[in-house]
C-alpha positions in Angstrom: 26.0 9.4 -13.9 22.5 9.6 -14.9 21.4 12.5 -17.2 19.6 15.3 -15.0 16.6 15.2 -16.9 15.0 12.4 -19.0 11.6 12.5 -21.9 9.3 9.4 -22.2 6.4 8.7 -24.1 4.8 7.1 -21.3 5.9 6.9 -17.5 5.0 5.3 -14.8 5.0 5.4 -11.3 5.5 1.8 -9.5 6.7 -1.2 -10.7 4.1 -3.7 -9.3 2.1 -5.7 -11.3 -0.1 -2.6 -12.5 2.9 -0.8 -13.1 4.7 -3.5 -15.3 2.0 -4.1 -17.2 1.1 -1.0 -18.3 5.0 -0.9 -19.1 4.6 -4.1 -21.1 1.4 -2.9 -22.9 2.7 0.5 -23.8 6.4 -0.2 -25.1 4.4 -3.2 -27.4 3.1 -0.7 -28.8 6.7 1.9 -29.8 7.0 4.1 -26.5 9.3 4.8 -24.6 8.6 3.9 -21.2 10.1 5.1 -18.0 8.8 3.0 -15.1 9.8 4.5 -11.7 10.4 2.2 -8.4 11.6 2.8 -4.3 12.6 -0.3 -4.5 16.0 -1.7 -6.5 13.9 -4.5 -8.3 10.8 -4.4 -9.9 7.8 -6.4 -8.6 5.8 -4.1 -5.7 5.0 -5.5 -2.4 3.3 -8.3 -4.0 6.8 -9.2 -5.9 8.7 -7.8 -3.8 12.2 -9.6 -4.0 13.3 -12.4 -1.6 16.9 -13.2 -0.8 15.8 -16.6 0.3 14.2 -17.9 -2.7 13.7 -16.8 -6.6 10.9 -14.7 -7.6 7.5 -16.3 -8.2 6.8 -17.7 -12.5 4.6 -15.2 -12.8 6.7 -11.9 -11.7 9.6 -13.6 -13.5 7.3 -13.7 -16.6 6.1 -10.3 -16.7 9.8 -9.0 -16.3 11.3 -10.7 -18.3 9.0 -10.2 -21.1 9.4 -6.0 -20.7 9.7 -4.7 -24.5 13.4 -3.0 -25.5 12.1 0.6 -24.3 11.4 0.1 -21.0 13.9 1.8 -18.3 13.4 0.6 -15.5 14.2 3.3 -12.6 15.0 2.0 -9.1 15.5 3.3 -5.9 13.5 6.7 -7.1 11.2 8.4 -5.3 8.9 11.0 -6.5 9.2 14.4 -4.4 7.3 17.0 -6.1 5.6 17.3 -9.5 5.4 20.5 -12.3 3.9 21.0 -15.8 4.4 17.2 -17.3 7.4 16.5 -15.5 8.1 15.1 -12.3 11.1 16.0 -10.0 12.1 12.4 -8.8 15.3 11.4 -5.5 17.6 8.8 -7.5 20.5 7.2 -6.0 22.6 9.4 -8.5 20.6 12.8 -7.5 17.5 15.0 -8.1 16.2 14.3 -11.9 13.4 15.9 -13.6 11.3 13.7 -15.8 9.1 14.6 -18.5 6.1 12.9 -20.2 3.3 12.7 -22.5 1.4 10.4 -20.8 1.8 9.5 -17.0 0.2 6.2 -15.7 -0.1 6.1 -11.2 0.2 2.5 -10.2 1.5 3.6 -6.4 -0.1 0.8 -4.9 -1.5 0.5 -1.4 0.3 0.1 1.6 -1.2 -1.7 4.8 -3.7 -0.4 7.1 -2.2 -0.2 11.3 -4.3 0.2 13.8 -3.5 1.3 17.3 -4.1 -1.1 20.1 -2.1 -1.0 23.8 1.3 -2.0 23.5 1.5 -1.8 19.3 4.3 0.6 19.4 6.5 -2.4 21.2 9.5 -4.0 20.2 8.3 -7.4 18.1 5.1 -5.9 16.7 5.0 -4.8 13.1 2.2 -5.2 10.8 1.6 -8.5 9.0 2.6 -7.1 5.7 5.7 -5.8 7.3 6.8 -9.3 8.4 6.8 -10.3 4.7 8.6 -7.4 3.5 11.3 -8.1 6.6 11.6 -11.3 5.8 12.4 -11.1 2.2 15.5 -9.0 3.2 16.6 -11.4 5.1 14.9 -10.2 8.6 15.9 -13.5 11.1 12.9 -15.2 12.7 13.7 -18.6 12.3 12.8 -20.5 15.6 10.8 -17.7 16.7 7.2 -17.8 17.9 4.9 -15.6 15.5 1.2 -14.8 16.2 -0.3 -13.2 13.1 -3.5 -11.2 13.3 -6.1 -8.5 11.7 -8.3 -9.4 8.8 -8.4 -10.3 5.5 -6.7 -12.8 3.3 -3.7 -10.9 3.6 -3.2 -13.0 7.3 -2.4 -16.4 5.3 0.0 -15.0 2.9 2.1 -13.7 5.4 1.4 -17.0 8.0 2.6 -18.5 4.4 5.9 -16.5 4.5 6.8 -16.5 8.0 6.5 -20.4 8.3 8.7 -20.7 4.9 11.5 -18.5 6.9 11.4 -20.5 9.7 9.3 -18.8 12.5 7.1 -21.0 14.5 3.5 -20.1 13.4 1.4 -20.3 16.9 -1.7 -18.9 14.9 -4.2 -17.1 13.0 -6.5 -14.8 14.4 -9.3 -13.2 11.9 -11.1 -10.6 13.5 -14.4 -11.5 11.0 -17.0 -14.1 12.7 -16.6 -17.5 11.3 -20.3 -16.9 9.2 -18.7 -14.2 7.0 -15.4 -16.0 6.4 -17.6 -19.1 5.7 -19.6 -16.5 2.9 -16.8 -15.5 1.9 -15.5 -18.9 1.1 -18.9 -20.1 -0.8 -18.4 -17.4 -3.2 -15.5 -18.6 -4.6 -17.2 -20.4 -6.9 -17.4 -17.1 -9.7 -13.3 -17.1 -9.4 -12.2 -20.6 -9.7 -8.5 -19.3 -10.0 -9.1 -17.3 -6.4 -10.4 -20.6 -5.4 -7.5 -22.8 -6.2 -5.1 -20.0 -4.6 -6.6 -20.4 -1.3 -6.5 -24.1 -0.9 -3.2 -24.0 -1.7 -2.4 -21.2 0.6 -4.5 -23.4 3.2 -2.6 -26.2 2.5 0.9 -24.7 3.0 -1.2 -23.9 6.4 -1.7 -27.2 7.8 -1.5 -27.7 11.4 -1.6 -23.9 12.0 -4.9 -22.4 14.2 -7.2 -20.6 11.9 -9.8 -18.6 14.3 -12.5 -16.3 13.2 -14.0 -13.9 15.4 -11.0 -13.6 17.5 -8.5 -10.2 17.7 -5.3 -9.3 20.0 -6.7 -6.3 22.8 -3.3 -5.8 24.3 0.8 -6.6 23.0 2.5 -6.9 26.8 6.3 -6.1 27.7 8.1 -3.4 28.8 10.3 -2.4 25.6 10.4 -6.4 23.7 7.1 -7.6 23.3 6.6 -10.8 25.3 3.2 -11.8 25.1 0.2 -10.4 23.8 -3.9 -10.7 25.1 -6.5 -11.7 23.0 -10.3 -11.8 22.2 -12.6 -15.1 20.8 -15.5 -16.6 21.6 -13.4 -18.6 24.4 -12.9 -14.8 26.6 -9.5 -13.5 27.2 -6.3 -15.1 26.5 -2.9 -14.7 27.0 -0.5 -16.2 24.9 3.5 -15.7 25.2 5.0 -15.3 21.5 8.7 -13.5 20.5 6.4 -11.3 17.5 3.5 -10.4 16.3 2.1 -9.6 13.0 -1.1 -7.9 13.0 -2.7 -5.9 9.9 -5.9 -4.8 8.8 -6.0 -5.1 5.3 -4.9 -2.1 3.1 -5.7 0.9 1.9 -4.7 3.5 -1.7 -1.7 5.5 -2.2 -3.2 8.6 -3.0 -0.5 11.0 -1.9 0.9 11.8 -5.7 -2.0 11.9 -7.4 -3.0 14.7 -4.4 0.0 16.9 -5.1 -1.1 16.7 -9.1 -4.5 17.9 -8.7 -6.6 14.1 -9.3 -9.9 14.1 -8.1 -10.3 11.3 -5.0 -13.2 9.4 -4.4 -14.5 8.3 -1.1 -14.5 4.2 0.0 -15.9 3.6 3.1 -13.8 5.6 5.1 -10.7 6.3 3.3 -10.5 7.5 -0.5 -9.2 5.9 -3.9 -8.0 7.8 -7.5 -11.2 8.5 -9.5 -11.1 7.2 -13.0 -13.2 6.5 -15.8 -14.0 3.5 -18.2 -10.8 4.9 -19.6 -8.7 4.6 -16.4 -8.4 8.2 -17.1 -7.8 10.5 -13.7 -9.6 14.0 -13.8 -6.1 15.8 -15.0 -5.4 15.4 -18.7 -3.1 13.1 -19.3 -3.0 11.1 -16.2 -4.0 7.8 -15.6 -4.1 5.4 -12.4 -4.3 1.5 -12.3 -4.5 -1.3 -9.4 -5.1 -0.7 -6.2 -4.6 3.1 -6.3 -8.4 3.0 -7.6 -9.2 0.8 -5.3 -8.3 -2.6 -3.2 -8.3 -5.3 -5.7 -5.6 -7.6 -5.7 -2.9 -8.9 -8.5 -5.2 -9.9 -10.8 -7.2 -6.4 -11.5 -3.7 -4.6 -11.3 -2.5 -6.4 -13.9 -5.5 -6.3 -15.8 -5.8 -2.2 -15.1 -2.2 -1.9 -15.4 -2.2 -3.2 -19.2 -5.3 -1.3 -19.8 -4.0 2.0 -18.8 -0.7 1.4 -21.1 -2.5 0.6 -23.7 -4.5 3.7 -23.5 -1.6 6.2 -23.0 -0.8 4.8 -26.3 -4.3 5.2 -27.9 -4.5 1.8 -28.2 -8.3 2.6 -27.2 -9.5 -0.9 -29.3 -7.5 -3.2 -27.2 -8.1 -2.2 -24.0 -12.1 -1.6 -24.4 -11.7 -5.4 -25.0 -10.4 -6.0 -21.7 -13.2 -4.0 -19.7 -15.5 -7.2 -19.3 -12.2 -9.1 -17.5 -11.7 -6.0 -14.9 -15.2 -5.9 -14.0 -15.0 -9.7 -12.8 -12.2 -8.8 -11.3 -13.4 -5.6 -9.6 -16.5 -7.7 -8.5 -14.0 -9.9 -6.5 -12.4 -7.1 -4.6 -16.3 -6.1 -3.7 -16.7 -9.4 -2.6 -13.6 -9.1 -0.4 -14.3 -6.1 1.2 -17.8 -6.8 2.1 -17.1 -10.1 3.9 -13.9 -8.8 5.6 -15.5 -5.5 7.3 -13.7 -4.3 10.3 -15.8 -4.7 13.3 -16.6 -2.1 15.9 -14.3 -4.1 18.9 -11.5 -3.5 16.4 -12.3 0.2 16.5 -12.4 0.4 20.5 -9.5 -1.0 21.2 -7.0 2.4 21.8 -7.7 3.7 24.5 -6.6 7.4 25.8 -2.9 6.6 26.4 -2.5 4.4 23.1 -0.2 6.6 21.2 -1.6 7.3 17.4 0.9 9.3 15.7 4.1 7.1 16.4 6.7 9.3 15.0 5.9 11.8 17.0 4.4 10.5 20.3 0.9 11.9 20.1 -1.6 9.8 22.2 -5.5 9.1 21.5 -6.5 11.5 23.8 -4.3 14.1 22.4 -6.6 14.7 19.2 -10.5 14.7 21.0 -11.9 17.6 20.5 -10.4 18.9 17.5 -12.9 20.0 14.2 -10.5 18.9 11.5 -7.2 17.0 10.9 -5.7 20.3 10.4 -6.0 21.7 13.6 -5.2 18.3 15.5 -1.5 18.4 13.2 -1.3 22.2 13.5 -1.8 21.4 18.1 -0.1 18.4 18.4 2.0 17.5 15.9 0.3 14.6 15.0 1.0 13.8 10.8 4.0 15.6 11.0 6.6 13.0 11.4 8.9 10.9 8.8 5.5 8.8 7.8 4.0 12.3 6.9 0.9 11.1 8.3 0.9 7.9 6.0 0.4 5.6 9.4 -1.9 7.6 11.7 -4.0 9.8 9.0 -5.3 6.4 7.9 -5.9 5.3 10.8 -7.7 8.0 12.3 -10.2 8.1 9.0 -10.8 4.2 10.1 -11.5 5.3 13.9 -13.7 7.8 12.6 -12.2 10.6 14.0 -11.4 12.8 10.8 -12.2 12.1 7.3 -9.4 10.3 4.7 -9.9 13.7 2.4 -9.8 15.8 5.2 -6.7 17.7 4.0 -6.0 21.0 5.9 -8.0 23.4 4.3 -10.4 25.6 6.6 -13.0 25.7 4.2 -13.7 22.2 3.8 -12.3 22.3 -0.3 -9.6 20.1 -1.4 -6.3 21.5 -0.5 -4.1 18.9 -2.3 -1.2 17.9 -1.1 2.1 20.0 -0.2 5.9 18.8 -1.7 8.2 17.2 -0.9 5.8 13.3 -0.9 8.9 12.2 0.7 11.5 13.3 3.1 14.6 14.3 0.9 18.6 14.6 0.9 19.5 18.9 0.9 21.5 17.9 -1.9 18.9 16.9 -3.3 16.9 20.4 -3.0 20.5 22.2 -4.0 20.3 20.1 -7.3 16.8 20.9 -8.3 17.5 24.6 -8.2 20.9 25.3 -9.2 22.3 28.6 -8.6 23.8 30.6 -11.4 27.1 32.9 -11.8 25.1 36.0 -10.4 24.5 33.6 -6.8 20.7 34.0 -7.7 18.2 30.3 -8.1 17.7 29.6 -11.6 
């Protein structure tokens, strides 16, 4: 059984690429590294493991070249934080780690949007397909419509037709101009360039349409069919799933509960950093997506910056600054030719439910000033997603602000413990009662 408390040099919450390379850069350099993971193998959602086939070069690269003290801590999740430590859910019980230097690489998850009929049986986001998939989820034979925007669509069309499942199309809510833009840009990223054709070429023989978006999923409980929006009208098209996502947005939530300063990004918020990738708490850092949407390449270029400056390697990683920018410029890129148009936003209507864990319909949360009071009335947020679902989905309807959290006064309330549902044993373990019955 694992120790109840552990000291590292460096640690380092998630084990994606931003999060194994900062574990790479920093034990290079003599620390000892304690990289924390949900998951029971490292690699993120972008690595994430599939039982059908072996890990990607790459992934199997970075892991296999992590230094001698790196521990690698799976199936953890961080529940609360205190004075350099964190208080971390393990398969073995609560722990309490405690470091020097801590380095935020949470990630992003997808961005779900709530259309009639999303809620069905069959619909699940287009990064949820993948991650299905990949443990072993079966949709061979089965008749998958993928939708939403972004180049996210692709690699999961990619994933779905490698498992089996009939691809009947793509459908890019972007008009075919701005995917075209997008597309002639390329050019400043060969390697981005070279991904997509092959992407597009693992494609072949699967509809690609721009300007085009699902209104409706149909079915009573199983989705059956679904309705859809293009230049040609309305639609129908029977299909056994569909997997529909809108591109993704930061994991804020831990560096909320430890007092980081957010930054707004169109309408949802990011981890403020400087040059540094410092966070505005001493100590702290954040890489990858958690400062903002930019793919596997800036992660990994972030993630071995941060490392290397938890280390004071400052030298090393002011050399790499010039390679993140590029990087960061793609991202830019991305996001301006991939913006969510306004049908996207219309499409809930007043019975559309918007918090799914707990049943709370559009209609349910007009008229409301803040977030707060909508949660506090409904119940909206308060579910086993603890808001993670509808609170960004409501800051991309427009309806409250991402960093709209809970205070009265309009100042940044932070974020209240436990991130994550947890065990009771759990809470017995992280205050043990002594010989007088009283909570030490």
């Amino acid at each position: 059984m694992s120790e109840p408390s552990a000291h590292y040099d460096v640690l380092i919450v998630g084990a994606g690429p931003a999060g194994l390379a900062a574990a790479r850069a920093a034990a290079s350099h003599g620390a000892r590294v304690g990289l924390i993971d949900a998951q029971a193998r490292p690699g993120g959602q972008v690595w994430r493991h599939d039982i059908a086939s072996p890990p990607p070069r790459a992934a199997r690269r970075m892991i296999e070249s992590l230094p001698e003290g790196t521990e690698f801590l799976a199936q953890t999740q961080v529940l609360m934080a205190a004075e350099r430590s964190l208080l971390v859910e393990a398969p073995q019980g609560a722990r309490q780690l405690f470091y020097r230097s801590l380095i935020l690489a949470t990630g992003a998850r997808e961005l779900l949007l709530p259309f009639p009929g999303w809620t069905l049986l069959g619909v699940t986001g287009a990064g949820g397909a993948q991650a299905l998939l990949k443990q072993g989820w079966p949709m061979a034979g089965r008749r998958v419509l993928v939708a939403g925007s972004g180049p996210l669509l692709l690699a999961a069309a990619a994933t779905l037709r490698a498992h089996g499942a009939q691809v009947l199309g793509i459908l890019e809510q972007a008009p075919r101009s701005a995917v075209l833009g997008f597309a002639a840009g390329l050019w400043r990223w060969p390697g981005k360039a070279v991904q997509a054709l092959a992407l597009r070429a693992r494609l072949l023989g699967i509809p690609y349409r721009t300007g085009a978006m699902v209104r409706a999923a149909l079915g009573e409980e199983q989705l059956h069919a679904v309705e859809i929006e293009s230049a040609r009208g309305v639609e129908r098209i029977d299909c056994d799933h569909l997997a529909v996502g809108y591109g993704l947005v930061p994991n804020v939530e831990l560096a909320q509960l430890l007092g980081c300063r957010l930054q707004a990004n169109g309408a949802h918020v990011q981890v403020a950093v400087d040059e540094a990738l410092r966070t505005s708490v001493e100590h702290i850092y954040a890489a990858g997506e958690v400062c903002g949407i930019g793919g596997r390449d800036t992660a990994l270029i972030e993630g071995e910056m941060a490392g290397l400056h938890a280390v004071g390697a400052t030298a090393a990683a002011a050399a790499l600054q010039s390679r993140r920018q590029h990087a960061r410029d793609f991202s830019e890129h991305l996001s301006r030719s991939f913006v969510l148009g306004a049908r996207v936003h219309a499409l809930a209507t007043p019975e559309t439910l918007v918090c799914r864990c707990e049943d709370v319909p559009l209609s349910a949360l007009r008229g409301f000033a803040s977030l707060r009071a909508a949660k506090l009335a409904t119940r909206c947020g308060m579910g086993a997603c603890q808001g993670r679902i509808c609170g960004a989905a409501l800051a991309e309807l427009g309806l409250f602000a991402s960093n709209d959290k809970y205070d009265d006064d309009g100042r940044d309330g932070g974020r209240r413990p436990p991130l994550f549902p947890l065990r009771l044993a759990t809470l017995a373990e992280s205050f043990p009662i002594d010989s007088q019955g009283a909570h030490s």
